[in-house]
C-alpha positions as a Markdown table, in Angstrom:
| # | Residue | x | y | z |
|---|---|---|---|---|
| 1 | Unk | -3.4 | 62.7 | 4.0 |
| 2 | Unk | -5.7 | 62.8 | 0.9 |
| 3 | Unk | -7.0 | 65.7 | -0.3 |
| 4 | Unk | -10.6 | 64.2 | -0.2 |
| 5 | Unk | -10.2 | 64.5 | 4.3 |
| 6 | Unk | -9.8 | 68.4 | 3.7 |
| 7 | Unk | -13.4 | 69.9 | 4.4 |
| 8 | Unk | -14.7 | 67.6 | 6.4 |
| 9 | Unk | -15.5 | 68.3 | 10.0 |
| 10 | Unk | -15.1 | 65.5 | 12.8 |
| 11 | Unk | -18.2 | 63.5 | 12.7 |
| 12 | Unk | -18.0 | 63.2 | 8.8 |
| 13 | Unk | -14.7 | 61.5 | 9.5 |
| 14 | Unk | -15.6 | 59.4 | 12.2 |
| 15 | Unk | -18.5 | 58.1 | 9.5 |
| 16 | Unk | -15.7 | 57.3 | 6.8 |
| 17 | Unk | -13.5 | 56.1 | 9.4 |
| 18 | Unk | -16.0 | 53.5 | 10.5 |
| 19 | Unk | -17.1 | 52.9 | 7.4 |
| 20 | Unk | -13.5 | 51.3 | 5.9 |
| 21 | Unk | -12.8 | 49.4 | 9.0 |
| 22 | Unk | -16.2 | 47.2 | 8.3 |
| 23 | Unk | -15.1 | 47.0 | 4.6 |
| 24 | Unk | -11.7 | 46.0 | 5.5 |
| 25 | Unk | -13.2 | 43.4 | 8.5 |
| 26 | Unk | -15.3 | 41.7 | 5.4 |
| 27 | Unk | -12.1 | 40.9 | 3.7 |
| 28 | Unk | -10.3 | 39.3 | 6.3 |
| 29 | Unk | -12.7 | 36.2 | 6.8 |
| 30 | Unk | -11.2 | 33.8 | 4.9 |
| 31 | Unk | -13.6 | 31.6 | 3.0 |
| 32 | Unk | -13.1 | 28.1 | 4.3 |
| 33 | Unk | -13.0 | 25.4 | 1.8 |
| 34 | Unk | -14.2 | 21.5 | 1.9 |
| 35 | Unk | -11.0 | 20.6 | 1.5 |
| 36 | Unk | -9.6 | 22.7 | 4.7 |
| 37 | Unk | -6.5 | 22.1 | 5.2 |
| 38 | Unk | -4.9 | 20.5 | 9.1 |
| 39 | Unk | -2.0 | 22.7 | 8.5 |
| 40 | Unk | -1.6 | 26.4 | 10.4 |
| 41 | Unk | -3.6 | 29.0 | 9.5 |
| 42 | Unk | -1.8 | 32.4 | 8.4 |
| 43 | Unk | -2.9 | 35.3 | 8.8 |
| 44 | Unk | -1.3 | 38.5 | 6.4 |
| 45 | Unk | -1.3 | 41.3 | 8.0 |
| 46 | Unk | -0.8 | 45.2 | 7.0 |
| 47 | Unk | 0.7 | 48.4 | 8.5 |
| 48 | Unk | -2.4 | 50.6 | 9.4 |
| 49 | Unk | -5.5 | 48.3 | 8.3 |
| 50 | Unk | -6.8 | 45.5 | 9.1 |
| 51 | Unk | -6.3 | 42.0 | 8.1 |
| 52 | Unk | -7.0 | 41.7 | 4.7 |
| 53 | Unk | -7.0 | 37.6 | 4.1 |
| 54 | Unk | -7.0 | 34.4 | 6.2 |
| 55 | Unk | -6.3 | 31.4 | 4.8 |
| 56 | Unk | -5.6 | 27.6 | 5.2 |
| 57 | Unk | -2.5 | 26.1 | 4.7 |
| 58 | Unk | -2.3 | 22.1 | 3.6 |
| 59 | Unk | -3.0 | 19.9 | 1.3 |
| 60 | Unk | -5.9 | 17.9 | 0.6 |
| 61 | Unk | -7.6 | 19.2 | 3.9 |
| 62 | Unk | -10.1 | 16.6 | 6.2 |
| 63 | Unk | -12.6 | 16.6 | 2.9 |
| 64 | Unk | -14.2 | 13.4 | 1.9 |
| 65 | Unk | -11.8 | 10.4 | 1.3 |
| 66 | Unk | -11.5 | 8.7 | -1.3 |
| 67 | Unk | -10.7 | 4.6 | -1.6 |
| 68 | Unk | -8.3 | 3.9 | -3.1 |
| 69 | Unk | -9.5 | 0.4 | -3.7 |
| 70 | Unk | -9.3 | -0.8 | -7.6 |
| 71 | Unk | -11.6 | -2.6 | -9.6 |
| 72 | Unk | -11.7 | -6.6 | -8.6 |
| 73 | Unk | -9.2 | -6.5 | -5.9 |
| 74 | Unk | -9.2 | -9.5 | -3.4 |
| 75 | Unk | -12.6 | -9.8 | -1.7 |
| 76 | Unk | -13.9 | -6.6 | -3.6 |
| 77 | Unk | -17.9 | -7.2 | -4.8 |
| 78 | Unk | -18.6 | -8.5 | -8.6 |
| 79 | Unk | -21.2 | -10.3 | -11.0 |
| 80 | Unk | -21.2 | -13.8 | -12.2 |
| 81 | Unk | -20.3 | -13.0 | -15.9 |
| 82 | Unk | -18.7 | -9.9 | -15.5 |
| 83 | Unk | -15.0 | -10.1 | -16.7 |
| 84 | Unk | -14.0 | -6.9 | -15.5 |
| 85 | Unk | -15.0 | -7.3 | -12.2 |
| 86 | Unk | -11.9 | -8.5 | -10.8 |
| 87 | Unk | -8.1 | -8.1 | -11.3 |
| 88 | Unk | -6.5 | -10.8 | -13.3 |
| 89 | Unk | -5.7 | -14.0 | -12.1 |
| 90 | Unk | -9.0 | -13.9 | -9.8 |
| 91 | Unk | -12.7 | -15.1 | -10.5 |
| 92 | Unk | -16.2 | -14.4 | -9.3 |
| 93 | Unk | -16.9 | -16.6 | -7.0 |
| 94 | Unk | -20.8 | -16.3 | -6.7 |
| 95 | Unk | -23.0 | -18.9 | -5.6 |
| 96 | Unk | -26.0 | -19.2 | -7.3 |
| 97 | Unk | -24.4 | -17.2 | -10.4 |
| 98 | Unk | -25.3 | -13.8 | -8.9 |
| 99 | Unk | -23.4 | -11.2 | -6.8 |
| 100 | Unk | -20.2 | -12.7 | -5.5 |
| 101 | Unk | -16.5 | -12.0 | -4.0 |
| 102 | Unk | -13.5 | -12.0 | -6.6 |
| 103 | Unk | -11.4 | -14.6 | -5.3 |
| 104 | Unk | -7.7 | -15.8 | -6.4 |
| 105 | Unk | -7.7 | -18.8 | -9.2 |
| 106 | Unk | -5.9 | -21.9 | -7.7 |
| 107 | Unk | -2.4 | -22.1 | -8.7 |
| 108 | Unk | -2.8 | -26.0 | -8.9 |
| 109 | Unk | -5.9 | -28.2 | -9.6 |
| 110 | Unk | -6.9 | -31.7 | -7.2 |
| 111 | Unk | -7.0 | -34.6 | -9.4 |
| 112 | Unk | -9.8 | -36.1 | -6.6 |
| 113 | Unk | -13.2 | -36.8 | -8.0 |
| 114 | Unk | -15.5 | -35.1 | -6.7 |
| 115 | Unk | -18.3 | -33.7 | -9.0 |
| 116 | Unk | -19.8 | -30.4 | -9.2 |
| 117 | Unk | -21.7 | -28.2 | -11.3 |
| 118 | Unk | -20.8 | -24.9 | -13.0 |
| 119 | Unk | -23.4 | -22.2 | -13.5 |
| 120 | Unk | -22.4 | -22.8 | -17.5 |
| 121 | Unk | -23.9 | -26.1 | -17.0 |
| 122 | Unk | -21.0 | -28.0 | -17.3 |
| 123 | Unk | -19.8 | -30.7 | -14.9 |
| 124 | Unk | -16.4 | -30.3 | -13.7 |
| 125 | Unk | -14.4 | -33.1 | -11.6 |
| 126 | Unk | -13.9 | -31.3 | -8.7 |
| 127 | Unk | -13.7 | -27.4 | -7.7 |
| 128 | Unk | -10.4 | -26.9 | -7.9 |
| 129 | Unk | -11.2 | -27.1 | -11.6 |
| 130 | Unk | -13.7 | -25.6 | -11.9 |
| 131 | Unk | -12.0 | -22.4 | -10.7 |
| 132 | Unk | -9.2 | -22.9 | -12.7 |
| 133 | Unk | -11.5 | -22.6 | -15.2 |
| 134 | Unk | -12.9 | -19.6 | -13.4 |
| 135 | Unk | -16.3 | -20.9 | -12.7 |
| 136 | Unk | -18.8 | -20.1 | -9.9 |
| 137 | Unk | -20.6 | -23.1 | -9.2 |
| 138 | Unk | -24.8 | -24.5 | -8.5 |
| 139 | Unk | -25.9 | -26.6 | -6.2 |
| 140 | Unk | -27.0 | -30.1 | -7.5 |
| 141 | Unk | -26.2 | -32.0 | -10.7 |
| 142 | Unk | -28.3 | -30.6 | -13.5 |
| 143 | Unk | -25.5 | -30.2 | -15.5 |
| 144 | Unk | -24.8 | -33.8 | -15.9 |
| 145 | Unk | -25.0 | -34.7 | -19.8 |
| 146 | Unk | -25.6 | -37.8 | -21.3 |
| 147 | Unk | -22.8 | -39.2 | -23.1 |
| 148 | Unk | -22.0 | -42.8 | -25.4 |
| 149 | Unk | -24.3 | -44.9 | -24.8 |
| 150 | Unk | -26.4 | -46.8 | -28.1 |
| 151 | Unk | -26.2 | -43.1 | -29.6 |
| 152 | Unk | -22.7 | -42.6 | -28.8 |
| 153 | Unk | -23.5 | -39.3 | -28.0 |
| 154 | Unk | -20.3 | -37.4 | -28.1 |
| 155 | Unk | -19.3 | -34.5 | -25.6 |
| 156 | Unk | -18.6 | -30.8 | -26.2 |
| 157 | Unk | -15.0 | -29.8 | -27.4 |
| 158 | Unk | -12.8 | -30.0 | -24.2 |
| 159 | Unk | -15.2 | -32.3 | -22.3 |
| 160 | Unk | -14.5 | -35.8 | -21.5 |
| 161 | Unk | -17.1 | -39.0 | -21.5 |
| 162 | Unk | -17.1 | -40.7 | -18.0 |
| 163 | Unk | -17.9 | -44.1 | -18.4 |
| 164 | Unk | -17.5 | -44.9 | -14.1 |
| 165 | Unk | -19.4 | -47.9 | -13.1 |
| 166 | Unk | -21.2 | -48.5 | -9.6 |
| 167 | Unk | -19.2 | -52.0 | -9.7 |
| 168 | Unk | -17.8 | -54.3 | -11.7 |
| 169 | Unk | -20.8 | -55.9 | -13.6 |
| 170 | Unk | -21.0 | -52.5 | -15.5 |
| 171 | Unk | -18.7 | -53.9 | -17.5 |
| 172 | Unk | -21.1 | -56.2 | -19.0 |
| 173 | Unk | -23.3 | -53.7 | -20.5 |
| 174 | Unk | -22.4 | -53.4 | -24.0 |
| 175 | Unk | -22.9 | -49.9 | -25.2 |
| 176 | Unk | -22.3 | -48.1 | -22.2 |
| 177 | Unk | -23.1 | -44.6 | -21.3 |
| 178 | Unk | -21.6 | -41.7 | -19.0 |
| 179 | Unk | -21.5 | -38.4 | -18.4 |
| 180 | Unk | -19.6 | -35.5 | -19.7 |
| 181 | Unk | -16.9 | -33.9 | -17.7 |
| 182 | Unk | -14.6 | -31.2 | -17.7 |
| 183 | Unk | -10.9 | -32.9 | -16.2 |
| 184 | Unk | -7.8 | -31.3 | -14.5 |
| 185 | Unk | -5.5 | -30.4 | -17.4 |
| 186 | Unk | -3.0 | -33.2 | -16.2 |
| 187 | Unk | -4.5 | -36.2 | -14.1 |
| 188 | Unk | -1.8 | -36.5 | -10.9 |
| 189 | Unk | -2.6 | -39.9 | -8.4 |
| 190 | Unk | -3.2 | -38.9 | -4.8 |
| 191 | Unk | 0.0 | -38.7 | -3.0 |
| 192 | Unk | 0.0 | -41.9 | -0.3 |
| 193 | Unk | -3.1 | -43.2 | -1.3 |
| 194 | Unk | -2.8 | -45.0 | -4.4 |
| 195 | Unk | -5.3 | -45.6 | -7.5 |
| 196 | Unk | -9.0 | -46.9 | -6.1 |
| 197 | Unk | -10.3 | -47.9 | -9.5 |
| 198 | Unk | -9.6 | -50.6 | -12.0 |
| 199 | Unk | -10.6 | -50.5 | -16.0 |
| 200 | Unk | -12.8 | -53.1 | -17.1 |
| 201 | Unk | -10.8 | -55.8 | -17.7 |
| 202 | Unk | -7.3 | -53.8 | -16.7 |
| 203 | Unk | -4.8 | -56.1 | -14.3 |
| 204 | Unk | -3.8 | -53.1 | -12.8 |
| 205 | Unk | -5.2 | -50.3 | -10.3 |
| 206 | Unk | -5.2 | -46.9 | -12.2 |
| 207 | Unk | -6.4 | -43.2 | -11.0 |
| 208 | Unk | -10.1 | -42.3 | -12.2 |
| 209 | Unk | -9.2 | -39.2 | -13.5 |
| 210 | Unk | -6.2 | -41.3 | -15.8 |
| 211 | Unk | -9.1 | -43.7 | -17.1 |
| 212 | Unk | -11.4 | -41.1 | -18.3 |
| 213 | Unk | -8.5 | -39.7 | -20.1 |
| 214 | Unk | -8.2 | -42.7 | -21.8 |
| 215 | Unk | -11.9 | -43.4 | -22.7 |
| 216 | Unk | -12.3 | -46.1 | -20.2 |
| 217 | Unk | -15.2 | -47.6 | -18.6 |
| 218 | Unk | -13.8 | -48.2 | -15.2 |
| 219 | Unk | -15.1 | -49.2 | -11.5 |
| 220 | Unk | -14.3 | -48.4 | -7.9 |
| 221 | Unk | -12.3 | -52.0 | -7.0 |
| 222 | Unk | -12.0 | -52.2 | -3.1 |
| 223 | Unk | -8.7 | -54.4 | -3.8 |
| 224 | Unk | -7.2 | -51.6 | -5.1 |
| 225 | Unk | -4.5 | -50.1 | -5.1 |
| 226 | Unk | -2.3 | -53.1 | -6.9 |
């Protein structure tokens, strides 16, 4: 026993007595964590005292989670004009040029006309194309720019003059105008349909998309396809 018990009668003891096993309670309640864990908890235990620590045992514990979702992964939230946004390979699609979805980039483009307007104010032959260009698109046709024509206004690098006619006596107009156009990088006919259009005075039925390639003023030709 230690010397410091010697001298003391019965009541002082009791006190001291009472005293430690408080202290020693205190230090057995473990301090639990916001991360606590979902394994057991273990309690260490010594001879004569009493518990001295309590703690949880696990990892990561039922704390907040965390996503794990990156930066522009499929459907995740972007910005028209943010390139960041999403994962490569994708685009914003955002109507109206605002907040959008990232969405995956075709892995072909429709040679089909079908016009549409991007929210860089080009016109672009049909969607597809556009968001192979990765372009959200605007309602209406705003973006349609004057091209040929008396002026022969000429188009932005990588654009293309459309010189379509309602009909055939288009091609009588001398100095004819169009519109600019962003095409499909390679102009592929409809599969089992066959070319609708002809070039002014062409013998044969070509694809639209071919005779803006090649600076044509063309017309829809309900004889077609020839």
């Amino acid at each position: 026993m230690d010397a410091r018990w010697f001298g003391l009668g019965p009541a002082a003891i009791a006190i001291v007595v009472s005293s430690m096993a408080c202290s020693s309670s205190r230090q057995s309640s473990g301090t639990t964590g916001a991360g606590a864990g979902t394994g057991a908890s273990v309690t260490s235990v010594s001879v004569g005292s009493a518990p001295t620590s309590s703690n949880a045992v696990g990892s990561g514990g039922a704390g907040g989670a965390t996503s794990s979702v990156g930066s522009g992964g499929g459907g995740g939230a972007c910005m028209f004009g943010d390139m960041k946004a999403c994962l490569s390979g994708q685009y914003c699609d955002s109507p109206n040029c605002g907040p959008g979805v990232c969405k995956n980039m075709p892995t072909q483009e429709d040679s089909k006309k079908d016009i549409v307007c991007g929210c860089d104010g080009v016109a672009y032959w049909n969607a597809s194309v556009a968001a192979m260009n990765a372009m959200s698109l605007v309602p209406g046709m705003a973006c349609m720019k004057t091209c040929g024509g008396f002026g022969g206004l000429q188009c932005d690098s990588g654009l293309a003059c459309d010189y379509g006619m309602m009909d055939q006596s288009g091609c009588n107009v001398s100095d004819q105008s169009g519109f600019c156009v962003m095409l499909p990088a390679s102009c592929t006919p409809e599969v089992g349909i066959g070319p609708q259009t002809r070039g002014c005075g062409e013998a044969l039925c070509d694809d639209a998309c071919t005779l803006v390639q090649l600076g044509k003023t063309y017309y829809p030709d309900p004889t077609c396809p020839q």
